[in-house]
C-alpha positions as CSV (number, residue, x, y, z in Angstrom):
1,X,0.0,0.0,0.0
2,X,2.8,2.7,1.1
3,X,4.1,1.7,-2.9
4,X,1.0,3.0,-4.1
5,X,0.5,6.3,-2.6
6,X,5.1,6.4,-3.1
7,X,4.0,6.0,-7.4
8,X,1.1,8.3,-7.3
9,X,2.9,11.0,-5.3
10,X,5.2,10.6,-8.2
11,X,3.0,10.7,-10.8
12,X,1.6,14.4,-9.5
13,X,4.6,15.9,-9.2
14,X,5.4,14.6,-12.6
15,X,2.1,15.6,-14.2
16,X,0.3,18.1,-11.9
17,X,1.3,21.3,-14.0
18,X,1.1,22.1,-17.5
19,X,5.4,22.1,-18.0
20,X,5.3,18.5,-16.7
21,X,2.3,17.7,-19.4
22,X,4.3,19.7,-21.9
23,X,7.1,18.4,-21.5
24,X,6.4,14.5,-20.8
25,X,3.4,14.1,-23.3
26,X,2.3,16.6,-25.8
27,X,6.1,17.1,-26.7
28,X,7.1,13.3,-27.3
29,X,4.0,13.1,-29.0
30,X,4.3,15.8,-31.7
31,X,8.5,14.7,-32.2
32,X,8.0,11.1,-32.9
33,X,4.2,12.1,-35.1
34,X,6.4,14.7,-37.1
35,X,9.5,11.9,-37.8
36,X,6.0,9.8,-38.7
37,X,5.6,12.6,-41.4
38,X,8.7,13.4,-42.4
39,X,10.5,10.1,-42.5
40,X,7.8,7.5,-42.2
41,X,5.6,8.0,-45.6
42,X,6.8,4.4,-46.8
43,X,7.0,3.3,-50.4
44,X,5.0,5.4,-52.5
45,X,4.9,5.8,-56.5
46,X,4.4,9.3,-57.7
47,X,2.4,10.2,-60.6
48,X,6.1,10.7,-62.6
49,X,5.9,8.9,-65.8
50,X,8.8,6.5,-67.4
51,X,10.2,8.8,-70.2
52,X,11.9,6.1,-72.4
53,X,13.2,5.5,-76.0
54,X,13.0,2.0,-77.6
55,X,15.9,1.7,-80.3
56,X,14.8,-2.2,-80.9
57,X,13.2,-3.2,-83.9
58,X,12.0,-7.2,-82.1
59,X,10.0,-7.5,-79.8
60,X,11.6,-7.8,-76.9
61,X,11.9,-4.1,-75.9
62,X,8.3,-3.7,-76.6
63,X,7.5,-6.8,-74.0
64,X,9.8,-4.6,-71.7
65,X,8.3,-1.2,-71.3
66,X,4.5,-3.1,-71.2
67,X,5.8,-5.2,-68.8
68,X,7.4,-2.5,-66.9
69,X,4.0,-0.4,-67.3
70,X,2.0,-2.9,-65.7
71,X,4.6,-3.7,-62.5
72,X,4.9,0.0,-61.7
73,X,1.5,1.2,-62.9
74,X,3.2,4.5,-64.4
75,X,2.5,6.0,-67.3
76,X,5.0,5.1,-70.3
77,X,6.6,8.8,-71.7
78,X,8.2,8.3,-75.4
79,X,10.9,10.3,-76.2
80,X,12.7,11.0,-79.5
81,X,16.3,10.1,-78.7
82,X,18.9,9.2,-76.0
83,X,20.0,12.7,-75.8
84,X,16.4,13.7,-74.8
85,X,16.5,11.6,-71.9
86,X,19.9,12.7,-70.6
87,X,18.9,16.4,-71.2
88,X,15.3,15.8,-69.1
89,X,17.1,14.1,-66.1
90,X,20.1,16.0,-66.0
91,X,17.9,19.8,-66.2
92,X,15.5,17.6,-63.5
93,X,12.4,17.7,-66.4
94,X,12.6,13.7,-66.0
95,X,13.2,12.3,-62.8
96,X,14.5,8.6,-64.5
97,X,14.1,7.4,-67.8
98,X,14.9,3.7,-69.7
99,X,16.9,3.7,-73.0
100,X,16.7,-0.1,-75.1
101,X,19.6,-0.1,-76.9
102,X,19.5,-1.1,-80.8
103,X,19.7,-5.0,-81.5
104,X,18.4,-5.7,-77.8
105,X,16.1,-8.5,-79.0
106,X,18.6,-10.4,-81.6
107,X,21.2,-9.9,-78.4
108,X,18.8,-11.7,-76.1
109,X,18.2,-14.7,-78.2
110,X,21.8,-15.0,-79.4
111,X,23.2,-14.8,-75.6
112,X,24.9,-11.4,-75.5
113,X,25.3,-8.7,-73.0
114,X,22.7,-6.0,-74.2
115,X,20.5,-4.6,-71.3
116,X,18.6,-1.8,-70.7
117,X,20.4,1.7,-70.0
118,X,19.1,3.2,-66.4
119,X,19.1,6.9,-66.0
120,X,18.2,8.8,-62.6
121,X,20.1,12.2,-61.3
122,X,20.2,11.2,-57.5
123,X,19.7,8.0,-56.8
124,X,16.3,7.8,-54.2
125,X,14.2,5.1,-52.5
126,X,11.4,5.0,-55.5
127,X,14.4,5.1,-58.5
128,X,16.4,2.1,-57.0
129,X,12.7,0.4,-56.4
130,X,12.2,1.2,-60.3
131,X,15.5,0.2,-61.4
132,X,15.1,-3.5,-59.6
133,X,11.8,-3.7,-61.8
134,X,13.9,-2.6,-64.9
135,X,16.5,-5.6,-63.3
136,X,13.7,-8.1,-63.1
137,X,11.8,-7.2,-66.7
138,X,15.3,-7.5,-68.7
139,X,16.2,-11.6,-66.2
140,X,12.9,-12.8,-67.1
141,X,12.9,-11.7,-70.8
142,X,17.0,-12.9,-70.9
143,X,14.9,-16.5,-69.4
144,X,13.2,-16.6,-72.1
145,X,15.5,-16.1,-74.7
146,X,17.6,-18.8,-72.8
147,X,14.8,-21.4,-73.3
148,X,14.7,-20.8,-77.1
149,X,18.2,-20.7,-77.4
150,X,18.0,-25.0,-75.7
151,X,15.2,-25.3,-77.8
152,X,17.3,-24.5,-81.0
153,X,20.3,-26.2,-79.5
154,X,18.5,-29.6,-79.1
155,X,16.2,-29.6,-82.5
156,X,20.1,-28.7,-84.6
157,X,17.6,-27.6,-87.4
158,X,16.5,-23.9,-86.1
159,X,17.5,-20.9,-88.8
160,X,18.2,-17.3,-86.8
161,X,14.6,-16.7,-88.7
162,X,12.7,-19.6,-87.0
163,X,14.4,-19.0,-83.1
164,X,13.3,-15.5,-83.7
165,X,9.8,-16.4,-84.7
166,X,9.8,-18.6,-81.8
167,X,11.0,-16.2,-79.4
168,X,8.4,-13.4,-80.4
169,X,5.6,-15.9,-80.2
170,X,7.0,-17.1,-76.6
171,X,6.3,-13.7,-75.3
172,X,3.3,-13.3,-77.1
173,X,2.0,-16.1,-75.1
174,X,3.4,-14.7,-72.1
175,X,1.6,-11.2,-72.9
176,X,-2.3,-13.4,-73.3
177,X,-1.0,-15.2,-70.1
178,X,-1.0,-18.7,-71.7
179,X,2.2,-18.8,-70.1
180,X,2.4,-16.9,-66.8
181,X,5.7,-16.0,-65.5
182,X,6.4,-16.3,-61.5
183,X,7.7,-13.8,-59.5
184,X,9.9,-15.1,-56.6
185,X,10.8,-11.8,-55.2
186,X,8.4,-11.1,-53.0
187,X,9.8,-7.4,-53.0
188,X,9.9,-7.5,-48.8
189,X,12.0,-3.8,-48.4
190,X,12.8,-2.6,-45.3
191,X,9.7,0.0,-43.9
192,X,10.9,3.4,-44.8
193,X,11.9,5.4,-41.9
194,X,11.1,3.4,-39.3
195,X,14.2,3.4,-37.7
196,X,14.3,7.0,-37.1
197,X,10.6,7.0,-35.3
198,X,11.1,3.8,-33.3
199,X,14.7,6.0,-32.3
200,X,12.9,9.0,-31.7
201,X,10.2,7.1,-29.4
202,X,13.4,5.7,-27.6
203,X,15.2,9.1,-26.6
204,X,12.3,10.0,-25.0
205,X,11.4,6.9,-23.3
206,X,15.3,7.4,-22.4
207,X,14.2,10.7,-20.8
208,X,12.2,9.2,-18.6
209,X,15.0,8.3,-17.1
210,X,16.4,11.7,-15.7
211,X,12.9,12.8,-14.8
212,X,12.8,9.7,-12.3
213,X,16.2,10.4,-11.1
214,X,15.5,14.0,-10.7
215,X,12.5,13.2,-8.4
216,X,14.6,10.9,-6.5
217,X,17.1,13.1,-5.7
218,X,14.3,15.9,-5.2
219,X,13.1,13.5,-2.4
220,X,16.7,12.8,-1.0
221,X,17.6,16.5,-0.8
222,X,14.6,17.6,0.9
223,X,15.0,14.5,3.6
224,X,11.4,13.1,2.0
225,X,12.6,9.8,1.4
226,X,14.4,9.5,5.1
227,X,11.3,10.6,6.6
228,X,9.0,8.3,4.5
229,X,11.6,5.3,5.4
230,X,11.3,6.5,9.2
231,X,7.4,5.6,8.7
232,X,7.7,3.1,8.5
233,X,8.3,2.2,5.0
234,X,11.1,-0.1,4.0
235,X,13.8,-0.2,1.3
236,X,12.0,-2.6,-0.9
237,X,8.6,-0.6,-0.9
238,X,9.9,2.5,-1.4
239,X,12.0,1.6,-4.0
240,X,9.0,-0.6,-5.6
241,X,7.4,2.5,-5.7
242,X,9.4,5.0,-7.0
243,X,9.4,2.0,-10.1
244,X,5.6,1.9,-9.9
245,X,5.3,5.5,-10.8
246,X,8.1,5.6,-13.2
247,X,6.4,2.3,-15.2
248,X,3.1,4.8,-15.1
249,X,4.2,7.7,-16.4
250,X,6.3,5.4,-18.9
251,X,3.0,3.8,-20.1
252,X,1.3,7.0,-20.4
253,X,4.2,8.2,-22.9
254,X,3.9,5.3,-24.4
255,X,0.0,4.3,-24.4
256,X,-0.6,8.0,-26.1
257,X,2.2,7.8,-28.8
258,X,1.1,4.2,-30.2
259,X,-2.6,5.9,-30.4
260,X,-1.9,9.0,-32.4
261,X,1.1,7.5,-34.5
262,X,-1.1,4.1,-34.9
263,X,-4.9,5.3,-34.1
264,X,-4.5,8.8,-35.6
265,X,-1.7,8.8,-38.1
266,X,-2.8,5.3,-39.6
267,X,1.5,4.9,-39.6
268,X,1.7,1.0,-39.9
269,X,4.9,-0.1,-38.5
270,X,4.9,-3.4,-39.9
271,X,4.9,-5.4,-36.3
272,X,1.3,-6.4,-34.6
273,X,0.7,-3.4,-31.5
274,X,1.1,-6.5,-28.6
275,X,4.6,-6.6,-30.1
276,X,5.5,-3.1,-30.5
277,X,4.0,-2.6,-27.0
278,X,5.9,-5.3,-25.5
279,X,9.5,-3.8,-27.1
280,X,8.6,-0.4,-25.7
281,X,7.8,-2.0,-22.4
282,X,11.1,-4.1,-22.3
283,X,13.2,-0.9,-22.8
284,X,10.8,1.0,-20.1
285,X,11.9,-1.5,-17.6
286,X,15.8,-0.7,-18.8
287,X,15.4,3.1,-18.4
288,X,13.7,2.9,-15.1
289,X,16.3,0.2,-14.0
290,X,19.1,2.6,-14.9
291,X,17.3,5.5,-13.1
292,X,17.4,3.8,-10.0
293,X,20.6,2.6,-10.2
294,X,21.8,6.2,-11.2
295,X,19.7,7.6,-8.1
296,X,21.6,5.7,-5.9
297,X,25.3,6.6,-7.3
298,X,24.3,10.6,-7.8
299,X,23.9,11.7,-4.4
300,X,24.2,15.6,-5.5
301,X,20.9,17.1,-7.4
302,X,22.8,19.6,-9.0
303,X,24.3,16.6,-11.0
304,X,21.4,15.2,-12.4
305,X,20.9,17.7,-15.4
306,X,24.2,15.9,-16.9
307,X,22.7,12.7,-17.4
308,X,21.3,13.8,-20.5
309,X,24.4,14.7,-21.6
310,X,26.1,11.8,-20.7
311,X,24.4,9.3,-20.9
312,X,21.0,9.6,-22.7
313,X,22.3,11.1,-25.9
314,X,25.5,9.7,-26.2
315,X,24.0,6.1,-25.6
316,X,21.0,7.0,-28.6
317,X,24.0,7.3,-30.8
318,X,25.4,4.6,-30.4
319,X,22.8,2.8,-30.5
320,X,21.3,4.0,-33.8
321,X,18.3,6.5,-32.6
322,X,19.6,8.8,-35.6
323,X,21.6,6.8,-37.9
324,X,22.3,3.1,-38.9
325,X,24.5,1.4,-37.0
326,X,26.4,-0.2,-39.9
327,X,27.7,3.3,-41.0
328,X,29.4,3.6,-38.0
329,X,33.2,1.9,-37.5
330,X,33.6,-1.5,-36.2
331,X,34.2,-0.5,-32.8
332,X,31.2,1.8,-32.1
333,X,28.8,-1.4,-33.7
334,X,30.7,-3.6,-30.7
335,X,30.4,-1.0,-28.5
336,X,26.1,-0.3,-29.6
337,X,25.7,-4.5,-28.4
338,X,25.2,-2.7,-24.8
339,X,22.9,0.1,-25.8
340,X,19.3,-1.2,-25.2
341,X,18.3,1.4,-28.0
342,X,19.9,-1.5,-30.6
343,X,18.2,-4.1,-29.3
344,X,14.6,-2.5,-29.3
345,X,14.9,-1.2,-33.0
346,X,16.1,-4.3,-34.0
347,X,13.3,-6.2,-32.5
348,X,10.8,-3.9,-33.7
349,X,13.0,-3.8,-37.5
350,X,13.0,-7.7,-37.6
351,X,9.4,-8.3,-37.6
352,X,8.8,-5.4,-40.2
353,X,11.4,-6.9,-42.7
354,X,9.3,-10.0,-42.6
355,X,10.9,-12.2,-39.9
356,X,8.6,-14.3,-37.8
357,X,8.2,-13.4,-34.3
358,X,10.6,-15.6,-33.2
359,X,13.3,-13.4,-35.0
360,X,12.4,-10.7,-32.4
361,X,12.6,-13.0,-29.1
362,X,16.5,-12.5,-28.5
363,X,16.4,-9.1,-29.0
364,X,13.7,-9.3,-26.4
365,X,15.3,-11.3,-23.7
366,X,18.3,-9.6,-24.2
367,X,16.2,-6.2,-22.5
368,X,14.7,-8.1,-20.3
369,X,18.2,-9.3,-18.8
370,X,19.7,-5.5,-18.9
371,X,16.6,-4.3,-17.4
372,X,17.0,-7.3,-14.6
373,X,20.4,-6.4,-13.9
374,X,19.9,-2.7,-13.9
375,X,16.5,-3.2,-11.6
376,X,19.0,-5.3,-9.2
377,X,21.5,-3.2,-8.6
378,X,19.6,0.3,-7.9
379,X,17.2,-1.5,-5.7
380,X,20.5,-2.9,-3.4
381,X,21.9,0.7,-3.4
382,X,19.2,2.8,-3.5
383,X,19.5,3.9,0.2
384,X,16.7,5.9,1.3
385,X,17.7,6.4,4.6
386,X,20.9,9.0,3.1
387,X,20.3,12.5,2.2
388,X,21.9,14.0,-0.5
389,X,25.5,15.0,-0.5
């Protein structure tokens, strides 16, 4: 009972003015909702049509662009020449375009290197998606060509006319789906900008650390906590409820940014909500773990403002809030393994690039044991019967 009224004491003093609201719920809210806007959109296709120029008299560069029409849903843009192209991407007119070189078809069936020339000005998320498609149209057309070519290789009778013929009516039949080509790639990219909004959501989850550890020492400095442990209240209950009100106001952070990123924003994160709720929980437990563990080392309030400093940013860093890990050197990715923040994106990241849940069940129990360890060791020195330094 004394844990209860310890949590909701620290709730009010948390919450009971319009800076603490500010400050520990409309502000989280409105960063992480704007990285939903700005960074979070996902894979879109604009309305920008595929300016190309088909230099192939067979019929394998027509089979391309229709093909290529039909996987992107754009609008095919014919231009006169080559030069066209290079002048509408290059002045920005054309944001890619697709050149079929002469002789593409005749190259296809007699095994050469002929391919599709590619051109974009900066190279973004929905011209590399468009380039794989230009990739995949040009392997299954070079697969077809291939069977003809074994065809013609086993009859020994085939003139260049007749594996031509054969090779136009091939895609023909492909084009009135009498044969129906397969796609194996079940194009499973990574959800855009999710990263940086899961890491956004973690730096202030990671705040919630210094507000706890501010209140502490609040209540050490003014002799609250020895008087409340004179009460009597023990060690165990007082610390159970300083973690009581930290996991509330925790859940309230978190409770109101999964309903206006995933009730209001329709953002879909690409995990079900028990299992984004669970991550976010997990590394809740770590933060309030290391607040009381840092409550009982810092015994001078005046200290506490440099925990954000650091610890919370430094630590967000590392542990890719604001940037992929993998750009960083090989050290700093050893050094992110003990930064909780890597562990909860890559939970949350394995499950959106189509892993099973399972994928995200080490990730998991590795937060569970930091926030274990961290829970352990400020609840043994957490000593409530000290005032501050």
């Amino acid at each position: 009972m004394n844990s209860i009224w310890i949590a909701r004491n620290l709730v009010q003093r948390a919450l009971g003015n319009f800076r603490g609201i500010l400050s520990y719920l409309i502000l989280p809210v409105a960063v992480v909702s704007g990285a939903v806007g700005l960074l979070g959109g996902g894979v879109s296709s604009p309305d920008a049509p595929i300016a190309y120029v088909n230099l192939d008299s067979g019929p394998a560069g027509e089979r391309l662009l229709a093909g290529l029409g039909v996987r992107e849903g754009r609008e095919l843009q014919a231009e006169p020449d080559e030069a066209a192209i290079k002048q509408g991407v290059t002045d920005r007119d054309l944001k890619f375009g697709v050149v079929i070189p002469e002789g593409y078809s005749r190259s296809l069936i007699e095994g050469g290197s002929a391919a599709p020339i590619y051109y974009q000005l900066n190279p973004t998320e929905d011209s590399m998606l468009l380039k794989l498609s230009v990739v995949s149209e040009h392997k299954r057309l070079s697969d077809t060509a291939a069977v003809v070519r074994e065809e013609a290789a086993e009859s020994r009778s085939s003139s260049p006319e007749a594996v031509s013929e054969r090779f136009g009516e091939l895609l023909e039949a492909q084009e009135n789906e009498a044969v129906r080509a397969v796609v194996t790639d079940p194009q499973l990219y990574p959800k855009s900008g999710i990263n940086n909004v899961i890491g956004f959501t973690l730096l202030f989850l990671m705040g919630l650390a210094g507000t706890c550890v501010s209140l502490i020492l609040e209540d050490r400095r003014q002799g609250t906590m020895a008087r409340i442990f004179t009460a009597p209240a023990g060690s165990l209950q007082i610390a159970l409820g300083n973690f009581l009100g930290c996991f509330m106001l925790g859940w309230l952070q978190i409770g109101l940014l999964l309903l206006v990123t995933r009730g209001v924003l329709r953002y879909d994160y690409g995990v079900p909500l028990w299992l984004h709720a669970a991550v976010l929980t997990a590394f809740m437990l770590v933060t309030i773990g290391l607040a009381s563990a840092l409550a009982g080392i810092v015994r001078n309030p005046d200290n506490a403002p440099m925990l954000n400093t650091l610890i919370i940013t430094p630590t967000c860093m590392l542990g890719g809030c604001f940037w992929p890990i993998s750009i960083m050197p090989d050290y700093l990715q050893t050094a992110s393994n003990f930064m909780p923040q890597k562990w909860a994106i890559e939970a949350v990241q394995r499950v959106a690039d189509g892993g099973g849940l399972h994928e995200a069940a080490m990730p998991l129990l590795i937060l569970l044991l930091m926030a274990f360890v961290l829970l352990a060791i400020g609840s043994v020195i957490l000593k409530p019967g000290e005032r501050a330094a």
